[in-house]
PyMOL Python script that loads the backbone (N, CA, C, O; Angstrom):
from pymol import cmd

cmd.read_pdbstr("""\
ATOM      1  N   UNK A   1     -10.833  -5.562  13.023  1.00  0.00           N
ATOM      2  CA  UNK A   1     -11.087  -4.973  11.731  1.00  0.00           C
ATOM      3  C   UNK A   1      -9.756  -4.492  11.144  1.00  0.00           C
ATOM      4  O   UNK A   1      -9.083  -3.662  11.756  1.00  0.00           O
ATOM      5  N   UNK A   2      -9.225  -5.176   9.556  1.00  0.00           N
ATOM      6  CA  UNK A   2      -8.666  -4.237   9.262  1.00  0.00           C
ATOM      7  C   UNK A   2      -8.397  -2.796   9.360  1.00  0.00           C
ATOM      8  O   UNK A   2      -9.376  -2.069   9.530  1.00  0.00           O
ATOM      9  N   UNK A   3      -7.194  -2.247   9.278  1.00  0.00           N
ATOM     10  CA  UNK A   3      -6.655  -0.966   8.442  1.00  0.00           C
ATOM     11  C   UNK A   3      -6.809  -0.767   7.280  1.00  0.00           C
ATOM     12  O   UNK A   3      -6.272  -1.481   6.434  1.00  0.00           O
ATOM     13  N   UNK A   4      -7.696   0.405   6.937  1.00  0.00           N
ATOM     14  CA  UNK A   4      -7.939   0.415   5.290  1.00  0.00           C
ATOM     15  C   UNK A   4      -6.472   1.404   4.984  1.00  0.00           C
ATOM     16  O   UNK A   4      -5.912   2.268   5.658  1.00  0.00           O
ATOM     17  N   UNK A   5      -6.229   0.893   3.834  1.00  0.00           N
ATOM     18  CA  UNK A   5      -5.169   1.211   3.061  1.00  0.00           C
ATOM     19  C   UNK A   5      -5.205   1.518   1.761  1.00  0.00           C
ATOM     20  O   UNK A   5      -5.789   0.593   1.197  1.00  0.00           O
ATOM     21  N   UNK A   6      -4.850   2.423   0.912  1.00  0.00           N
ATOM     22  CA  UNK A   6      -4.848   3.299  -0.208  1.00  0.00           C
ATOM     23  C   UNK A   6      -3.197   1.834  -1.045  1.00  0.00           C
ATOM     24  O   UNK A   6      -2.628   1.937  -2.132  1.00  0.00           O
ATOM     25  N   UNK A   7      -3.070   1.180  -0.397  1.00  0.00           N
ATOM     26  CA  UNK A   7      -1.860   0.416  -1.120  1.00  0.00           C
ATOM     27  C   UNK A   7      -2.105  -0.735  -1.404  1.00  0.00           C
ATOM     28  O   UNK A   7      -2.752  -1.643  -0.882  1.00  0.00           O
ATOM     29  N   UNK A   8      -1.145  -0.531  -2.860  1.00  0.00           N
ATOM     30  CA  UNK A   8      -1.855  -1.639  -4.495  1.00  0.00           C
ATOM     31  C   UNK A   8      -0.388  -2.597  -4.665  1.00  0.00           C
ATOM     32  O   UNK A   8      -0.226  -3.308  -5.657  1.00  0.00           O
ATOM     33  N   UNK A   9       0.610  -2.507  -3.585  1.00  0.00           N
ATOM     34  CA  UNK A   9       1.619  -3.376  -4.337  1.00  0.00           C
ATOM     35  C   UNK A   9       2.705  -2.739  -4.825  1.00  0.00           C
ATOM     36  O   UNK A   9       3.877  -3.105  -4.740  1.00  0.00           O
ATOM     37  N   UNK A  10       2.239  -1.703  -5.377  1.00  0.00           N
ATOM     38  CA  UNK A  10       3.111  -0.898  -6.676  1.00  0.00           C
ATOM     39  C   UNK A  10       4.076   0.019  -5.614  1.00  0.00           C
ATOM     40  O   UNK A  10       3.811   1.221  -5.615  1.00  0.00           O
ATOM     41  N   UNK A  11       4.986  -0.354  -4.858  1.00  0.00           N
ATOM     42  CA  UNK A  11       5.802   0.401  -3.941  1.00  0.00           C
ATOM     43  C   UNK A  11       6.885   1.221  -4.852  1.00  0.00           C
ATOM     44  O   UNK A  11       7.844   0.574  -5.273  1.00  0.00           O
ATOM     45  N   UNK A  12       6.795   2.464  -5.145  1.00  0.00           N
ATOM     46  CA  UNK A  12       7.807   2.917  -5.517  1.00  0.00           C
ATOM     47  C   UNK A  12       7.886   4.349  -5.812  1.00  0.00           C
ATOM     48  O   UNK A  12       7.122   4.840  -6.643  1.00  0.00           O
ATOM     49  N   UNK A  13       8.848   5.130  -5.126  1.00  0.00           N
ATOM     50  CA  UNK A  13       9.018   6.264  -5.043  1.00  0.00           C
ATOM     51  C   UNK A  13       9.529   7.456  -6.246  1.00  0.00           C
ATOM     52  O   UNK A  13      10.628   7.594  -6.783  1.00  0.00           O
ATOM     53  N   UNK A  14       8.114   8.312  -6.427  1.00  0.00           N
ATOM     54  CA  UNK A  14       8.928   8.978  -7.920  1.00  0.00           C
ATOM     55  C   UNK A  14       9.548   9.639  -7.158  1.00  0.00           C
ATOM     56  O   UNK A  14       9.343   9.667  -5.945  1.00  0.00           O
ATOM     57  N   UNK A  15      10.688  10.484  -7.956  1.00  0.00           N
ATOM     58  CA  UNK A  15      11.717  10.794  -7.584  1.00  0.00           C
ATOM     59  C   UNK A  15      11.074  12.614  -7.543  1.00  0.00           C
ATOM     60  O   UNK A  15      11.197  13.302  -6.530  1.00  0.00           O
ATOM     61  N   UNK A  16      10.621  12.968  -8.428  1.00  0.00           N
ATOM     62  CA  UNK A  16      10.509  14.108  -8.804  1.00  0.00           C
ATOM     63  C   UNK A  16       9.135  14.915  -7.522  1.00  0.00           C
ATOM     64  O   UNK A  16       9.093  16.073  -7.107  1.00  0.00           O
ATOM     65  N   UNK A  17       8.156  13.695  -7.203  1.00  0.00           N
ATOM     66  CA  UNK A  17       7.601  14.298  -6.628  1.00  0.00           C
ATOM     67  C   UNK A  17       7.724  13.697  -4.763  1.00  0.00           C
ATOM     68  O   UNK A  17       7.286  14.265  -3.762  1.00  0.00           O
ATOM     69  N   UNK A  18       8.372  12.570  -4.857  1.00  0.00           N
ATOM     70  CA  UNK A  18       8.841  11.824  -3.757  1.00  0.00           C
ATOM     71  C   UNK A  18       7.262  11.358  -3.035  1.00  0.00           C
ATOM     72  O   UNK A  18       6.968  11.816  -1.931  1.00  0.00           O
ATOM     73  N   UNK A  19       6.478  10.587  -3.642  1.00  0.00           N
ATOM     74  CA  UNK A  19       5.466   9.901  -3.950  1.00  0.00           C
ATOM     75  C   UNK A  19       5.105   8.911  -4.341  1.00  0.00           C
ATOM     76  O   UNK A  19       5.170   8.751  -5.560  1.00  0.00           O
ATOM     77  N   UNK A  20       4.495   7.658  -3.379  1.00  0.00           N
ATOM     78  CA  UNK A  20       4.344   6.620  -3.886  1.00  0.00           C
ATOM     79  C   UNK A  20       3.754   6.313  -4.906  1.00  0.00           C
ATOM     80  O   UNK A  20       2.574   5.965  -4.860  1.00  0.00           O
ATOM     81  N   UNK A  21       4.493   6.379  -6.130  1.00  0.00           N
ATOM     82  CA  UNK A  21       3.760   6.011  -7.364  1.00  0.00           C
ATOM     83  C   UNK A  21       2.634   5.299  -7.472  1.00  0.00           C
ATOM     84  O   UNK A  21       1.845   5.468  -8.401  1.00  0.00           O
ATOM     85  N   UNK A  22       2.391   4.066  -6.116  1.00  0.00           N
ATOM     86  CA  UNK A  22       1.087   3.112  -6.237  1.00  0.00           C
ATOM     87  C   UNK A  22      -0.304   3.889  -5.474  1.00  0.00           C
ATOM     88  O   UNK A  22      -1.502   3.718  -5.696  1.00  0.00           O
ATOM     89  N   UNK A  23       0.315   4.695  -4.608  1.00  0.00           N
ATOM     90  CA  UNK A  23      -0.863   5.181  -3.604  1.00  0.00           C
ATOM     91  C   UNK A  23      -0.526   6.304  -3.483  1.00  0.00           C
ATOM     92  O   UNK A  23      -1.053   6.821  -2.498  1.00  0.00           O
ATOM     93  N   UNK A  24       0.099   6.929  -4.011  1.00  0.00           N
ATOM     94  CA  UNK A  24       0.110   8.564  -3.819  1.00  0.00           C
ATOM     95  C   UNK A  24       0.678   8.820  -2.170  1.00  0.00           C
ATOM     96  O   UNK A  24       0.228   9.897  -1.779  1.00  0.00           O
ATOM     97  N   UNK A  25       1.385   8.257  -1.285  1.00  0.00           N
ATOM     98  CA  UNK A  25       1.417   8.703  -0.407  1.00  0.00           C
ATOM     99  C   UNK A  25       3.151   9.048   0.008  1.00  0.00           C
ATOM    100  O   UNK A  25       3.966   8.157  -0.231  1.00  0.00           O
ATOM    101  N   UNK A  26       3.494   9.986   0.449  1.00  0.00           N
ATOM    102  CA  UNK A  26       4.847  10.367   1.172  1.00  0.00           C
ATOM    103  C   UNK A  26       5.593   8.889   2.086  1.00  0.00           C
ATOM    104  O   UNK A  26       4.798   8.003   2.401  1.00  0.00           O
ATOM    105  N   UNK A  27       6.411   8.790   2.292  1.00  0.00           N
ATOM    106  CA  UNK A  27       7.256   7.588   3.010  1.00  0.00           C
ATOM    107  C   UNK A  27       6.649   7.771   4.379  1.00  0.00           C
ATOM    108  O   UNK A  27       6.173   6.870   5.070  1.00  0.00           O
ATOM    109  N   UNK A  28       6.724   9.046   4.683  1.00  0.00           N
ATOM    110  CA  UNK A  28       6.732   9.719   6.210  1.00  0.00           C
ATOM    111  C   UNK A  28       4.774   8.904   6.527  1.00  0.00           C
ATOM    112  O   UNK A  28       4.323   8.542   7.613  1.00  0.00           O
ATOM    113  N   UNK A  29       4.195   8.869   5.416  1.00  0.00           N
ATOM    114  CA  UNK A  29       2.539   8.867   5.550  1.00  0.00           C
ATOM    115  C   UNK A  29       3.105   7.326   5.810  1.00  0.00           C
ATOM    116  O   UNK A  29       3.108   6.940   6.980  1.00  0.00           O
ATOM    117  N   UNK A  30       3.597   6.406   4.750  1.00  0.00           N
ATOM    118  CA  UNK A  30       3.526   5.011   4.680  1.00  0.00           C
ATOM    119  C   UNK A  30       4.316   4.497   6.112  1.00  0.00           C
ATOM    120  O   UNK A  30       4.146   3.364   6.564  1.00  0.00           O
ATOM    121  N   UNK A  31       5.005   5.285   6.605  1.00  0.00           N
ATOM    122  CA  UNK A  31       5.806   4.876   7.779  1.00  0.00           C
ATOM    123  C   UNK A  31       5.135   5.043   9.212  1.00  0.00           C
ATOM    124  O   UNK A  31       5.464   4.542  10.287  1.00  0.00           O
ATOM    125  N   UNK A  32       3.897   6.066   8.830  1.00  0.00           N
ATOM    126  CA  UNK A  32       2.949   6.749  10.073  1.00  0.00           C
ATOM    127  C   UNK A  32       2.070   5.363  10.024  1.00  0.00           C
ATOM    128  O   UNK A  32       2.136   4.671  11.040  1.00  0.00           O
ATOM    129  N   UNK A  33       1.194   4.858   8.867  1.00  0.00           N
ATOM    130  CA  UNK A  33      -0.280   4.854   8.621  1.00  0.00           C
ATOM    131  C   UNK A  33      -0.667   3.608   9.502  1.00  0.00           C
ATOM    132  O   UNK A  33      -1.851   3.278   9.564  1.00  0.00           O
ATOM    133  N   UNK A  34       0.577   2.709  10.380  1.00  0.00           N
ATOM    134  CA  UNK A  34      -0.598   2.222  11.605  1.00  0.00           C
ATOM    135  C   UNK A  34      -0.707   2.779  12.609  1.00  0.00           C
ATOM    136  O   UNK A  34      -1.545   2.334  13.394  1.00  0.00           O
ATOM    137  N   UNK A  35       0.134   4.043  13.024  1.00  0.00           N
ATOM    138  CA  UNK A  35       0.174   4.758  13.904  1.00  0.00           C
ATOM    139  C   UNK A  35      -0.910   5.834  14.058  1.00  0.00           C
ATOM    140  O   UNK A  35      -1.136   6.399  15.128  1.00  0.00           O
ATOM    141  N   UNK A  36      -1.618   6.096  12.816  1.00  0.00           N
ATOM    142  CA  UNK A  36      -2.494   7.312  12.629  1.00  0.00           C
ATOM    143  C   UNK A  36      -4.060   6.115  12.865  1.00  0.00           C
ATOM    144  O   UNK A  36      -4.556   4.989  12.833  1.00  0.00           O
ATOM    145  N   UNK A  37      -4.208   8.014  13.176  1.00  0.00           N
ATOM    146  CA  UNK A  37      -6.274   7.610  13.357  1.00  0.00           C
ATOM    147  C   UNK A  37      -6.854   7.321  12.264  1.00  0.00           C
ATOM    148  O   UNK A  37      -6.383   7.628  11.169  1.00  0.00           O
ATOM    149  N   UNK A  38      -8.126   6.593  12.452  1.00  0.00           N
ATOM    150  CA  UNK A  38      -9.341   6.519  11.131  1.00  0.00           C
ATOM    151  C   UNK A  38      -9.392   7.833  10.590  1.00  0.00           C
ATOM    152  O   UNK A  38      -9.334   7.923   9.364  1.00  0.00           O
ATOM    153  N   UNK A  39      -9.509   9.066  11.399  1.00  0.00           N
ATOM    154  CA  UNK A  39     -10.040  10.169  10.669  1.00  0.00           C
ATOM    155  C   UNK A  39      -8.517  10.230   9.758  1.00  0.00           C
ATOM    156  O   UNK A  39      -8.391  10.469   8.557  1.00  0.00           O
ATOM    157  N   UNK A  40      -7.518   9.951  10.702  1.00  0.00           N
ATOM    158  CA  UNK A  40      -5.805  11.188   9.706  1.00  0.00           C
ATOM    159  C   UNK A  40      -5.851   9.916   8.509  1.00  0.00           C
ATOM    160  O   UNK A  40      -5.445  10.493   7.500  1.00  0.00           O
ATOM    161  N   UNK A  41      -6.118   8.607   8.164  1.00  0.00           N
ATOM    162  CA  UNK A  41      -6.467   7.719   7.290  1.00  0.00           C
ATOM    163  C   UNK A  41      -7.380   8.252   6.500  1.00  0.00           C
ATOM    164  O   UNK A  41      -7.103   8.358   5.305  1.00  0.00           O
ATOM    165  N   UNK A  42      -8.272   8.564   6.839  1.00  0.00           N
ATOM    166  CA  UNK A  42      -9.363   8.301   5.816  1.00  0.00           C
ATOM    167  C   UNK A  42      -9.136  10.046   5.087  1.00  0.00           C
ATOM    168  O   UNK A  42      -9.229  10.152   3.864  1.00  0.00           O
ATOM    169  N   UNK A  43      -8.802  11.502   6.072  1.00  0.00           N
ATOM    170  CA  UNK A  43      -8.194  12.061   5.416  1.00  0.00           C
ATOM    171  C   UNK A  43      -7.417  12.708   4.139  1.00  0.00           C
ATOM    172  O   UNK A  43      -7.546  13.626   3.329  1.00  0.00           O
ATOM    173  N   UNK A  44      -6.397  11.491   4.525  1.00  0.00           N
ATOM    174  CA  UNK A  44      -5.414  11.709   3.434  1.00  0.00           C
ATOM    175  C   UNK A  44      -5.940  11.227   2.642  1.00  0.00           C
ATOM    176  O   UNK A  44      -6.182  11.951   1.677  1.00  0.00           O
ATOM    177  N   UNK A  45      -6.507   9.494   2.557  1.00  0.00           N
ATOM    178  CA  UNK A  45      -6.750   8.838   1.307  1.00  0.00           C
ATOM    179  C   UNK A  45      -8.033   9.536   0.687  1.00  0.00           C
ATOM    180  O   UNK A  45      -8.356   9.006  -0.377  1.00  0.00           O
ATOM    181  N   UNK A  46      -8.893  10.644   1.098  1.00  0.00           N
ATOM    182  CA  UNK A  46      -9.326  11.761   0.383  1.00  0.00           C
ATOM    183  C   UNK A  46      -9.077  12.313  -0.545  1.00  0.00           C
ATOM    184  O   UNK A  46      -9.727  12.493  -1.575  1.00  0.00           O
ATOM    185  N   UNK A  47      -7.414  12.849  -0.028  1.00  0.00           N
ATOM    186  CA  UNK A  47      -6.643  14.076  -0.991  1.00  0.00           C
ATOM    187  C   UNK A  47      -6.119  13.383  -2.372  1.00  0.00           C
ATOM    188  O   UNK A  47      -5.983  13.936  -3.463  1.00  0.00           O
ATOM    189  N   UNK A  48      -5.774  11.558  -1.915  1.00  0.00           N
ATOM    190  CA  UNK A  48      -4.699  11.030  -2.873  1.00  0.00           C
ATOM    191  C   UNK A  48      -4.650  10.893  -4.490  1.00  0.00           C
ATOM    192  O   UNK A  48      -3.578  10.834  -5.092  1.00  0.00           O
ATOM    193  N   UNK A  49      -6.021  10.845  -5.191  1.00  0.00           N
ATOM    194  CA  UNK A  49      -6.204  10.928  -6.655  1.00  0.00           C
ATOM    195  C   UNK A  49      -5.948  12.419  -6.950  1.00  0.00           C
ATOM    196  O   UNK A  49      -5.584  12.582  -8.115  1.00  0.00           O
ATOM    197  N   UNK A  50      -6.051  13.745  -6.105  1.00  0.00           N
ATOM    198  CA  UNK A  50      -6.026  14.638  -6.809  1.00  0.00           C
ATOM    199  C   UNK A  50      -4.665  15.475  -6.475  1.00  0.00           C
ATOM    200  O   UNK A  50      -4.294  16.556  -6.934  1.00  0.00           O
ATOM    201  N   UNK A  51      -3.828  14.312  -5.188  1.00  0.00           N
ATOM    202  CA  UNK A  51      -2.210  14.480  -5.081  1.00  0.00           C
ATOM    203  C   UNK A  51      -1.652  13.668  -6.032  1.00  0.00           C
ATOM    204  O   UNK A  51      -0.478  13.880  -6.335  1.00  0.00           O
ATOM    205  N   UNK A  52      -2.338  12.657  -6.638  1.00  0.00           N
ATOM    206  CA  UNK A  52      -1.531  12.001  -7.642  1.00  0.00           C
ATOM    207  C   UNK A  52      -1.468  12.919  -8.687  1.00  0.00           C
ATOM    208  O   UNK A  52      -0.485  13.455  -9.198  1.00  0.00           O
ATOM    209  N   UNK A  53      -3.055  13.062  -9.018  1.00  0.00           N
ATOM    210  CA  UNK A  53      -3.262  14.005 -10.610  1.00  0.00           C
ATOM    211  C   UNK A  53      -1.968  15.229 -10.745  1.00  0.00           C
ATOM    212  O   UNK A  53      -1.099  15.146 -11.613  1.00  0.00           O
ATOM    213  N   UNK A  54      -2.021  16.222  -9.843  1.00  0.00           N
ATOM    214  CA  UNK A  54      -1.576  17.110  -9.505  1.00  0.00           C
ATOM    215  C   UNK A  54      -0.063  16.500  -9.653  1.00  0.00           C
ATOM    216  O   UNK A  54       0.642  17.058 -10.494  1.00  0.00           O
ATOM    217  N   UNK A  55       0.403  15.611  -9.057  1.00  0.00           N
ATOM    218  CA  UNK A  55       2.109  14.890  -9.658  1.00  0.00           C
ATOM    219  C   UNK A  55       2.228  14.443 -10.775  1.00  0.00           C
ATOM    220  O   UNK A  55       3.341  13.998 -11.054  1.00  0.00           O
ATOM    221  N   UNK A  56       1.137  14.387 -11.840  1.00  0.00           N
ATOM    222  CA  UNK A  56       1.052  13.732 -12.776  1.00  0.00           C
ATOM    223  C   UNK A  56       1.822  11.964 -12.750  1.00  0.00           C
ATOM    224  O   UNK A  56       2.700  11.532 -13.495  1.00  0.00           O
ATOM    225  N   UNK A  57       1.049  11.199 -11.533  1.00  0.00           N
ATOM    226  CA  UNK A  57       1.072   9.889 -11.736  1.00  0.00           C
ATOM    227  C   UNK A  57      -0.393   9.638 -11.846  1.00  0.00           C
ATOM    228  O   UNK A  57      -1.333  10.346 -11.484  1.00  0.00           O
ATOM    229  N   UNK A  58      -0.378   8.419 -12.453  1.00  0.00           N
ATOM    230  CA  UNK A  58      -1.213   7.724 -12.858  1.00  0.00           C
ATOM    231  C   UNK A  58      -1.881   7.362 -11.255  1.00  0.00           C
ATOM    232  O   UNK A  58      -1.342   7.460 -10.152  1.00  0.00           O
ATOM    233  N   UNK A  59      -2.927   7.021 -11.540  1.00  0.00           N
ATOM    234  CA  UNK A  59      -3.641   6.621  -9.958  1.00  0.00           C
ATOM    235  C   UNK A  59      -4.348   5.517 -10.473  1.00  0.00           C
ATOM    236  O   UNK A  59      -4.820   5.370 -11.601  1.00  0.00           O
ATOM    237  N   UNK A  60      -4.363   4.583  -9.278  1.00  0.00           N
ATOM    238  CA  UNK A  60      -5.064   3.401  -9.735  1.00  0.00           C
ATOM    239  C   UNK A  60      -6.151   3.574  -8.678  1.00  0.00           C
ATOM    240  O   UNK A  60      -6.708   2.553  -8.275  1.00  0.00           O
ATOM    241  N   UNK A  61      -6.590   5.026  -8.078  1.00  0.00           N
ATOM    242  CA  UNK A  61      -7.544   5.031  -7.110  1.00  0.00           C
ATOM    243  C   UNK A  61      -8.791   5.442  -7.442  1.00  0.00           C
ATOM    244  O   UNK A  61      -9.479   6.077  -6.642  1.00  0.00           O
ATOM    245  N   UNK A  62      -9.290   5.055  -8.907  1.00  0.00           N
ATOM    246  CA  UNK A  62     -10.325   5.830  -9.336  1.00  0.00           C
ATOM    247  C   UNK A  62     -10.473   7.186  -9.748  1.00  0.00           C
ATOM    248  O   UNK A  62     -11.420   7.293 -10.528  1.00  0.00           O
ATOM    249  N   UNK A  63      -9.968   8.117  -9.545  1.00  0.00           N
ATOM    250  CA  UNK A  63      -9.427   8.971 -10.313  1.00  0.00           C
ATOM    251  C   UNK A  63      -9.281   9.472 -11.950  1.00  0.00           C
ATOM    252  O   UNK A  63      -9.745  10.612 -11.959  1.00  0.00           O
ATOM    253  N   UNK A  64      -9.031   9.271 -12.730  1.00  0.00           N
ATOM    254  CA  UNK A  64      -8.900   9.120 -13.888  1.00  0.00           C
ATOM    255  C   UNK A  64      -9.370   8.391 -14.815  1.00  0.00           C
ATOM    256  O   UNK A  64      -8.968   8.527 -15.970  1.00  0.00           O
TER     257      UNK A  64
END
""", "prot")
cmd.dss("prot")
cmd.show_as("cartoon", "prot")
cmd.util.cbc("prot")
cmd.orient("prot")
């Protein structure tokens, strides 16, 4: 079975909030996320539309 993943392609780090502009996630998360559990996965990709909102990026995760 796949790894579900919160990532759209859109790799790129704002600067201001140091956040993947495509998935809302930290480098440190994108560098963990085959290393982490279903729960620390499914987790985060919980928090990520309202860590995007909150950075004011756009989310392509349903959100907005």
């Amino acid at each position: 079975m796949p790894i579900q993943t919160p990532c759209i392609k859109v790799c790129e780090i704002d600067p201001a909030s140091q956040l993947c502009a495509g998935c809302g996630r930290t480098l440190q998360e994108i560098g963990r996320w085959g290393a982490m559990s279903d729960a620390e996965r499914a987790a985060i990709m919980a928090g990520l539309p309202r860590r995007m909102d909150r950075a004011g990026l756009v989310t392509h995760l349903g959100a907005r």
